[in-house]
C-alpha positions in Angstrom: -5.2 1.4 -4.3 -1.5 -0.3 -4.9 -0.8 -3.9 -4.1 0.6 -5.1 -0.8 4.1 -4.4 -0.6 6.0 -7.2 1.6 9.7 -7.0 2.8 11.7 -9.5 4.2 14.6 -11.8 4.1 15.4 -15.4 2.4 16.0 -17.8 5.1 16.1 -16.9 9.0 18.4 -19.4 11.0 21.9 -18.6 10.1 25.0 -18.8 13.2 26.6 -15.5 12.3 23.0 -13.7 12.7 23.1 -14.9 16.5 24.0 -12.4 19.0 24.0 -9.5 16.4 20.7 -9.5 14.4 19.3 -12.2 17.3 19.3 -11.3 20.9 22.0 -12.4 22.7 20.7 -15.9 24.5 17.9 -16.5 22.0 16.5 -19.6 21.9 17.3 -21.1 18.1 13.9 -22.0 18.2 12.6 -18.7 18.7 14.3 -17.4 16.1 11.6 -17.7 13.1 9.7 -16.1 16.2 12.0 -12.9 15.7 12.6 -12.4 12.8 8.9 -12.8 11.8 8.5 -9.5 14.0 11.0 -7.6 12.1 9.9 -7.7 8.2 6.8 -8.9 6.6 7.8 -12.5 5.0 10.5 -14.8 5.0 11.6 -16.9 2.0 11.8 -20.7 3.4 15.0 -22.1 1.7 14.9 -25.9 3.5 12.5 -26.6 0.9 15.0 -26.5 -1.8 17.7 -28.7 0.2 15.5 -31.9 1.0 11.7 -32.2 1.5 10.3 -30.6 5.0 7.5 -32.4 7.1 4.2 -31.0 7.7 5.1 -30.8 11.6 7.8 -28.1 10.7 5.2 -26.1 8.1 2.4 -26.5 10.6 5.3 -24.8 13.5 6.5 -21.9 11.2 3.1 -21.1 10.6 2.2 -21.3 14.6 5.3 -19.2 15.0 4.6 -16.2 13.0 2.2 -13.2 13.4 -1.3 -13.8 11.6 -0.8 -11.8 8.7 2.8 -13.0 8.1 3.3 -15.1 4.8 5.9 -16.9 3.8 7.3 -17.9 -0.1 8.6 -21.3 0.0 11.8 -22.4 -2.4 10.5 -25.3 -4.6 12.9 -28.6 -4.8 16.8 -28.0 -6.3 16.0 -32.2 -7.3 13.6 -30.8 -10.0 15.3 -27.6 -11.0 18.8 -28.5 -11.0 18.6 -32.7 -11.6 16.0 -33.8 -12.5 15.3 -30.6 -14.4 11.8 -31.5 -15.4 13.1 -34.0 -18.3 11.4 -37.1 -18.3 8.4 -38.8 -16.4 10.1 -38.8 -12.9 9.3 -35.0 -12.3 5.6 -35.6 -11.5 6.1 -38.0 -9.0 9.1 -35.7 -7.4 6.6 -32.3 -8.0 3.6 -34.7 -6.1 6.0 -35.3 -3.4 6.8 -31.6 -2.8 3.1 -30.7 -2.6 2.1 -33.6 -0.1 4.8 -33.0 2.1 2.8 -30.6 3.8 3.4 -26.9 2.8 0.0 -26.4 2.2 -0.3 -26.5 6.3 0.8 -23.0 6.0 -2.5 -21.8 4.9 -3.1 -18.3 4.5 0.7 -17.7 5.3 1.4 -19.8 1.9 2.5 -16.9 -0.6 4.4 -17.7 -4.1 6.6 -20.3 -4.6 9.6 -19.7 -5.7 11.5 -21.8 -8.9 15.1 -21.2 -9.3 17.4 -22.5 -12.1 21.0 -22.8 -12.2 23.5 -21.1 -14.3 23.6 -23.9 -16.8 20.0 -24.4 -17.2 19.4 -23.0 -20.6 16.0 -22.2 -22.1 13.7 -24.7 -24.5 10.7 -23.5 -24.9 8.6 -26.5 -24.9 10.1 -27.9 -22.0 9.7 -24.6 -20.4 6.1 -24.8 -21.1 5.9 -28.4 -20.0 7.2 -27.4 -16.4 4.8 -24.4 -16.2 2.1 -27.0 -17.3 3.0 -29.0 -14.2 2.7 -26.2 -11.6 -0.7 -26.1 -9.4 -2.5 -22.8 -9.8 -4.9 -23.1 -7.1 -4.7 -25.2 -3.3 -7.3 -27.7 -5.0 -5.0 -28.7 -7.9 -2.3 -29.1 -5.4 -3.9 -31.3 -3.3 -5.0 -33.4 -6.4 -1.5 -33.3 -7.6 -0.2 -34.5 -4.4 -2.3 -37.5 -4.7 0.5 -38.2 -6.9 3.0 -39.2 -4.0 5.5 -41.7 -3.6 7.0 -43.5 -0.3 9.1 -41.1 -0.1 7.0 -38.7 1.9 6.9 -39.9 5.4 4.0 -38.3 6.6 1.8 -37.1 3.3 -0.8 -34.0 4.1 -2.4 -32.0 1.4 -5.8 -30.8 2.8 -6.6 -27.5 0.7 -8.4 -26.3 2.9 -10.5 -23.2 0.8 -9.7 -22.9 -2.2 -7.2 -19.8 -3.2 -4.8 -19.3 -5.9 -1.4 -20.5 -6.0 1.7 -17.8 -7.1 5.2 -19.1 -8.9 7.9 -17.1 -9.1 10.9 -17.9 -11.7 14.6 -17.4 -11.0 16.5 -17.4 -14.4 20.8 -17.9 -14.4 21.4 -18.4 -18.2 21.4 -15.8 -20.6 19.4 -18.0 -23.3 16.2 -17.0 -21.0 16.4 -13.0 -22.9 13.9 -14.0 -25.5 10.8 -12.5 -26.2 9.2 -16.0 -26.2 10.1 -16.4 -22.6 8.3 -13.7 -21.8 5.2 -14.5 -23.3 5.3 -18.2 -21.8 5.3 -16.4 -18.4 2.7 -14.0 -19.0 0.6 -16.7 -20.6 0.6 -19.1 -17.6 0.6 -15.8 -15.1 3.7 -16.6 -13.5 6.2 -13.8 -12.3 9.8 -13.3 -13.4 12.0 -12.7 -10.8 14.2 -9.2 -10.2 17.3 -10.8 -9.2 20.1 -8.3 -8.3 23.4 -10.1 -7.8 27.3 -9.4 -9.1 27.4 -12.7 -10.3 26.3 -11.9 -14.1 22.9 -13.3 -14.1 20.1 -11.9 -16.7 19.0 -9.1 -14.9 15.4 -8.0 -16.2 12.4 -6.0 -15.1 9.5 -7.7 -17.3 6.4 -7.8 -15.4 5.0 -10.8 -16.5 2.3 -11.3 -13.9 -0.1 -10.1 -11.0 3.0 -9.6 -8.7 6.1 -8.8 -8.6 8.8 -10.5 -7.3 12.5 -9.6 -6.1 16.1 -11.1 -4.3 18.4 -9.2 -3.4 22.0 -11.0 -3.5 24.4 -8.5 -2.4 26.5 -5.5 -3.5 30.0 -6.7 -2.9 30.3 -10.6 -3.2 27.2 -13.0 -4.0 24.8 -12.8 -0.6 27.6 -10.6 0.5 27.6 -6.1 0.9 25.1 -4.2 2.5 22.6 -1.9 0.0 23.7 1.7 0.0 20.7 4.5 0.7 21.2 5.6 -2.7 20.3 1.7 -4.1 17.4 1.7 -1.1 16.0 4.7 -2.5 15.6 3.3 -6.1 14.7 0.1 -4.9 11.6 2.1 -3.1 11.0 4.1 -6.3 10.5 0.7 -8.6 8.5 -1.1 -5.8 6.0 1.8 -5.5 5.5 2.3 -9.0 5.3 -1.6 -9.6 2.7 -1.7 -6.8 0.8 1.4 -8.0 0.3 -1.3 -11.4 2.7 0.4 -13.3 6.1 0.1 -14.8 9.3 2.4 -14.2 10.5 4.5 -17.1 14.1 3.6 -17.1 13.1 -0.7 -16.6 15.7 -3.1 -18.1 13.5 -5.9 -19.7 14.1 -8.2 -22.1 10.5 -7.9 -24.4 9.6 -4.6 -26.1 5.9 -5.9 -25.5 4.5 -4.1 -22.7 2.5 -5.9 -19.7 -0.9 -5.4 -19.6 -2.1 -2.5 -17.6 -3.3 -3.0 -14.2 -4.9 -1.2 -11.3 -2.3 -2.4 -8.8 0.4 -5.2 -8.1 1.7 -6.9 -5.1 5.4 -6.8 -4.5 7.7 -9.4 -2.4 11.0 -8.3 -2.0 13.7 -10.3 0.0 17.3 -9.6 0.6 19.6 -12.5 0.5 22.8 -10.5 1.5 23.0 -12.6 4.2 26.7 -12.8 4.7 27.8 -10.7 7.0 24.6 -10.0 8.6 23.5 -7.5 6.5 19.5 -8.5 4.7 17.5 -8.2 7.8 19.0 -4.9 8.6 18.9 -4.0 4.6 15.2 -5.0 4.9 14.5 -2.7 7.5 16.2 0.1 6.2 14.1 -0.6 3.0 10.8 -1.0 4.8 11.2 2.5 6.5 11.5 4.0 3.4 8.1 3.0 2.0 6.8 3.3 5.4 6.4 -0.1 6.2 6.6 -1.2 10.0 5.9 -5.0 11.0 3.6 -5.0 14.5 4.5 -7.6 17.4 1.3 -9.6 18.8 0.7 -7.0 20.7 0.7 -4.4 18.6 3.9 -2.7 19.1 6.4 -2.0 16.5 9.3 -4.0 16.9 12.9 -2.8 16.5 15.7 -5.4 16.2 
């Protein structure tokens, strides 16, 4: 049986998206509300900016259809200053994980590490970040223990235990190495498929038990709606990586194979969101692998 396939978009509350993906008069704070009945799962990008309070987790969560999830952006003060380099990211990593995002319970899906262009590969600092990152809601909440005063309002119940997913975003071309490829697989975390025009690596490895993908745009960066053409290969790779397998034609940067499996989850977001074009992308996308999001009520929803 393949792995659940989940569509969606990166982000939700954006002005130009009012009045043309959003109802006319919507309430902003409705909007999560919306959206969350139009795809499957919504990356949560405030993360990355400045660390969110458990009030706003626990309200996403409340806002959203019980078998939504959400990915949530991990800190740009780890991945782009502090950049995991001395003793100061454990206490910054601790602060991320008490801050509450573990209120999202079983809406909490991967988490989502991305690099900036000039963040270059070294392996064994590589290796020490991976090291760092909680593979389970119980090692989070121990690792949140960790805090400093700079969380307001600390929360970190774990609840049940379940597993923890990462996700990594790479921007510098010294990443194309075999042994980055065999770090990922060894600590089970998942390259990401990152489409852009920017000139990022662009790889297909499957490094993990799921795949993950952003779509950035086909014009500008976040900018230029998906073709059907690009749909329809887009829905050919996701069904074969959720079927377990891997394409025929995949660009990837190790000649090693990943090990075979029975199926894959796949989390797929379009970032296009210039011009208002990823939650109509995602829909578009979602038909084709006949995907359809249900209201509370059942009903299919149609923005």
């Amino acid at each position: 049986m393949p792995g659940r396939i989940r569509i969606g978009i990166s982000g939700w509350r954006y002005e130009g998206w009012r009045g043309v993906f959003y109802p006319k008069k919507l309430a902003q704070a409705r909007e999560l509300e919306f959206a969350s009945r139009a795809v499957q799962t919504v990356e949560i990008n405030g993360s990355h900016y400045s660390l969110q309070s458990v009030s706003s987790y626990r309200a996403w969560h409340d806002a959203t259809p019980a078998d939504f999830m959400f990915s949530v952006k991990g800190p740009r003060y780890l991945t782009h200053m502090l950049r995991f380099r001395d003793e100061t990211a454990t206490p910054a990593i601790a602060n991320f994980f008490a801050s509450g995002v573990l209120a999202l319970g079983s809406k909490l899906g991967p988490f989502l590490w991305q690099f900036p262009p000039n963040f270059s590969f070294h392996p064994d600092a590589f290796e020490r970040f991976l090291d760092l990152l909680p593979k389970d809601t119980v090692a989070a909440a121990r690792l949140a223990q960790g805090h400093d005063t700079r969380v307001k309002e600390p929360w970190f119940e774990p609840g049940r235990k379940r597993a923890l997913r990462h996700a990594i975003e790479i921007r510098h071309p010294s990443f194309c190495t075999d042994e980055f490829v065999r770090l990922l697989r060894r600590h089970g975390a998942a390259l990401v498929v990152s489409d852009s025009v920017a000139g990022w690596p662009y790889a297909e490895d499957l490094t993990s038990d799921f795949a993950y993908m952003r779509l950035h745009g086909t014009e500008t960066l976040y900018g230029g709606s998906y073709k059907d053409d690009a749909l329809d290969e887009w829905a050919r790779r996701i069904e074969t990586w959720a079927a377990g397998g891997q394409i025929d034609d995949a660009r990837v940067i190790s000649s090693t194979k990943p090990r075979p499996r029975a199926s894959r989850d796949v989390f797929c977001y379009f970032d296009n969101d210039q011009k208002v074009r990823a939650p109509f992308d995602a829909r578009r996308l979602m038909e084709r692998l006949g995907l359809a999001p249900a209201d509370v009520e059942g009903k299919e929803t149609s923005p």
